[in-house]
C-alpha positions in Angstrom: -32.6 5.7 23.9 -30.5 8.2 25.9 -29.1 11.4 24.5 -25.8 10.2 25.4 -26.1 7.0 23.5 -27.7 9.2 20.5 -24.9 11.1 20.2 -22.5 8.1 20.5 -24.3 7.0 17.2 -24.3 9.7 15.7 -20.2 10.6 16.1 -19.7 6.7 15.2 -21.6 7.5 11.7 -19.8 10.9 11.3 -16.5 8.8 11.9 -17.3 6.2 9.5 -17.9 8.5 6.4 -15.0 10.6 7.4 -13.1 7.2 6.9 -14.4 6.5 3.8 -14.1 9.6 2.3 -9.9 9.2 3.6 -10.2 5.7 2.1 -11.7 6.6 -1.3 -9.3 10.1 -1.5 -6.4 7.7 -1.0 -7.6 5.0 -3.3 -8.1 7.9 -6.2 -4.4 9.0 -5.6 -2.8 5.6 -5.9 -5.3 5.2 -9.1 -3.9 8.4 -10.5 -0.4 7.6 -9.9 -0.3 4.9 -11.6 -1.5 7.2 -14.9 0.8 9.7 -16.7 -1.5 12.4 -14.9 0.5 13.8 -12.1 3.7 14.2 -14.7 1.4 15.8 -17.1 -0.4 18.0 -14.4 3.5 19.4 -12.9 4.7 19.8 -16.3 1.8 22.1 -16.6 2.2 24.2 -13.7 6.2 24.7 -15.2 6.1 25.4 -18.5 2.2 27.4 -18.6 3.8 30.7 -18.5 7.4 29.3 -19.8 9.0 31.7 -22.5 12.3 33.5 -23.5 10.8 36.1 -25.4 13.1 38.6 -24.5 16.9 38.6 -23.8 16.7 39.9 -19.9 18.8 42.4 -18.2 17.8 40.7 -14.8 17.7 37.1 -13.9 16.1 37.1 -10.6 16.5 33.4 -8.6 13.7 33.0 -6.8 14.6 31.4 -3.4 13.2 27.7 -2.3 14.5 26.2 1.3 17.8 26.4 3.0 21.3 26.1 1.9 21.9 24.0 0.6 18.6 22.5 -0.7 17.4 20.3 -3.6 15.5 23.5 -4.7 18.0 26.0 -4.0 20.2 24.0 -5.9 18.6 23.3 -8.8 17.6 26.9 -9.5 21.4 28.2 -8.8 22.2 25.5 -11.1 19.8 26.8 -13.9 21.0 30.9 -12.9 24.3 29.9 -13.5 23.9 28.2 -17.1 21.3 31.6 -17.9 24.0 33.9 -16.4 26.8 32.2 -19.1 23.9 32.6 -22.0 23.4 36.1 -20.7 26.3 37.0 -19.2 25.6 41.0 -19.1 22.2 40.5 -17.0 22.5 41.3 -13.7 21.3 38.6 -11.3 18.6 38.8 -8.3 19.1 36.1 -5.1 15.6 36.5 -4.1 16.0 34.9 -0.1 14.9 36.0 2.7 17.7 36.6 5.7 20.1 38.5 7.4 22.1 40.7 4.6 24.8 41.6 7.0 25.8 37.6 7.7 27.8 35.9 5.3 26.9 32.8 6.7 23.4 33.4 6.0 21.2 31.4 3.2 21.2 34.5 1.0 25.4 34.8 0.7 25.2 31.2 0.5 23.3 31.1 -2.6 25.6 33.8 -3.7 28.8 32.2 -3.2 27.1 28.9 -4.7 26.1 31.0 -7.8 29.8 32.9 -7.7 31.4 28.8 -7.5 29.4 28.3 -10.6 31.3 31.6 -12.5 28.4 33.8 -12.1 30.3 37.5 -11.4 30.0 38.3 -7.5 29.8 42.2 -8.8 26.7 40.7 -11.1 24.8 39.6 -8.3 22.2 41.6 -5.7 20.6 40.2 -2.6 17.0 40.8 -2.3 16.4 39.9 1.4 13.5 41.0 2.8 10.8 39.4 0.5 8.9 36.4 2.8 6.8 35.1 -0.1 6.3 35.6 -4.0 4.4 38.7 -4.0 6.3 40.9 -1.6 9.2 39.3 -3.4 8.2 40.4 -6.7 7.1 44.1 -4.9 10.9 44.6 -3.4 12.0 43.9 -6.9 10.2 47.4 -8.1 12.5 49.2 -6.4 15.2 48.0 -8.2 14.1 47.2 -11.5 12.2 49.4 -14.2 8.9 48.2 -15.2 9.8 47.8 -18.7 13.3 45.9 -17.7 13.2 42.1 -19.2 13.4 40.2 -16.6 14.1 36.4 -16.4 12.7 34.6 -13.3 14.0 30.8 -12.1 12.3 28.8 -10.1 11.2 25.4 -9.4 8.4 24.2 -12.1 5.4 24.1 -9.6 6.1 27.7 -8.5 6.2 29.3 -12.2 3.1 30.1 -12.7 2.0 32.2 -9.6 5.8 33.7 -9.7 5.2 34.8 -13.3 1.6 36.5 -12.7 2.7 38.0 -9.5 5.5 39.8 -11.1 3.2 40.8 -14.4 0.5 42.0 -11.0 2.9 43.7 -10.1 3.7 45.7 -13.2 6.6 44.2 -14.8 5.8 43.6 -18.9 8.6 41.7 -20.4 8.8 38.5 -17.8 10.9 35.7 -18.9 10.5 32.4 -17.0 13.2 28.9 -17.3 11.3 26.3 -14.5 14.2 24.3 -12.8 13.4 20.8 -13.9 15.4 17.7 -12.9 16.9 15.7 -15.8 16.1 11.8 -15.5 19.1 9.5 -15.6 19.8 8.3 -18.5 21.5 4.9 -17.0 19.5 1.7 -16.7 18.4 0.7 -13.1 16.8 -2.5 -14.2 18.1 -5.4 -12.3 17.6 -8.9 -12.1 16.2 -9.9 -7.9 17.6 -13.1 -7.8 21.2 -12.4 -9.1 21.5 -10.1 -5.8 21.2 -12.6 -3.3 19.4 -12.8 -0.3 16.3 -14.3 0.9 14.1 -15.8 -2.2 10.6 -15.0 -0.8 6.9 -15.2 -2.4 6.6 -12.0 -3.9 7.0 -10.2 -7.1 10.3 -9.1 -8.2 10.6 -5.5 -8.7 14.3 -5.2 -10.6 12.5 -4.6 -13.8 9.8 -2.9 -12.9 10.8 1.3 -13.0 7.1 1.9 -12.5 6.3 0.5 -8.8 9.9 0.8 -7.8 10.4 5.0 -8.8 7.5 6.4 -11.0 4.4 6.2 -8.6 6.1 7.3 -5.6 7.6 10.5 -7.6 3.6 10.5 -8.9 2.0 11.3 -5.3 4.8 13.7 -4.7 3.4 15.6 -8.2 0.2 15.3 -6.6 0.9 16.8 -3.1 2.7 19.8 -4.6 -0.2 19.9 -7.2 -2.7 20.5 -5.0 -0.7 22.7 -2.9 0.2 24.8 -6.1 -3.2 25.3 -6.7 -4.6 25.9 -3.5 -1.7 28.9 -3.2 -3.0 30.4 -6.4 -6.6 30.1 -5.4 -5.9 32.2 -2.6 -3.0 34.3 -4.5 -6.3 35.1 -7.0 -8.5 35.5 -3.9 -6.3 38.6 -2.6 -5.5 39.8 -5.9 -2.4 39.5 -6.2 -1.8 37.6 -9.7 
């Protein structure tokens, strides 16, 4: 047998258990979506360090994406209803971009959070932070150590926000993860009142479980493992 045909083998093999490894990883995630694990495992990562021990003098919104963005959104919407319980804190935009453009994603957020009856003389822009820990290290310059503080962000990134600002010093952290709220309207349907093509296969009208919960399941799972591959290496350099 020739060394090229050798190595042809060998690479086929290699191939074939890489495929089943893919094939068994994927099975396992489909298999765990279908349980109330992913839910359990998010909820988790937003509510591990959750608490409102303290009435804060900061509230310090942790930018997600662009603007606008289903994460910027929802945090601005949860700064907004923490500004009215709180309404002398002074409030953070955590974003990086240009301060000196109003058209940039961190005066967006701001005039978001200002449409929402947050104070514009309330709010500060902290632009220069490009991740959690250098955002939570800009935010000792302009906070005392023993302020209370009140972070918002989305649930998967509460707990590595919350131990990088206590790394970073700060003793009285308060933390309100930016959930979504479920519907509460009925999506069932019936298929065959809709119309259309009657085909051979199962209806899904009543079915809430194939047609919305195991989908939002593998996202849980994607940002799970994410999540905890960011704090593995967040631990790693010592930083939370």
């Amino acid at each position: 047998m020739t060394k090229l045909k050798i190595k042809n083998i060998l690479f086929l093999r290699l191939l074939r258990n890489l495929l089943v490894l893919i094939g068994i990883f994927f099975v396992t995630c489909v298999v765990l979506a279908l349980t109330s694990a992913p839910y359990w495992g998010y909820h988790w990562l937003g509510t591990s360090k959750y608490e409102l021990k303290w009435e804060p003098e900061y509230i310090i919104l942790l930018g997600g994406g662009g603007m606008p963005s289903q994460s910027n959104l929802m945090r601005s919407w949860y700064v907004a209803k923490a500004s009215q319980s709180f309404p002398d804190a002074k409030v953070i935009v955590a974003m990086p971009g240009n301060a000196l453009d109003s058209t940039s994603t961190p005066h967006k957020m701001k005039d978001e959070l200002i449409l929402r009856g947050v104070h514009s003389f309330n709010i500060i822009l902290e632009t220069e932070g490009t991740n959690t820990r250098s955002q939570a290290l800009n935010c000792k310059g302009l906070i005392k150590f023993q302020t209370p503080l009140l972070l918002v962000t989305s649930p998967e990134h509460m707990r590595r926000a919350v131990l990088c600002f206590q790394k970073a010093g700060f003793e009285k952290v308060n933390a309100i993860p930016a959930f979504e709220n479920a519907a509460e309207a009925d999506f069932t349907f019936i298929d065959d009142e809709l119309g259309g093509n009657k085909v051979l296969v199962p209806d899904v009208g009543k079915s809430m479980n194939v047609r919305y919960q195991v989908w939002n399941h593998l996202k849980y799972e994607i940002l799970i493992v994410r999540e905890m591959i960011a704090l593995s290496y967040y631990k790693l350099r010592g930083w939370i």
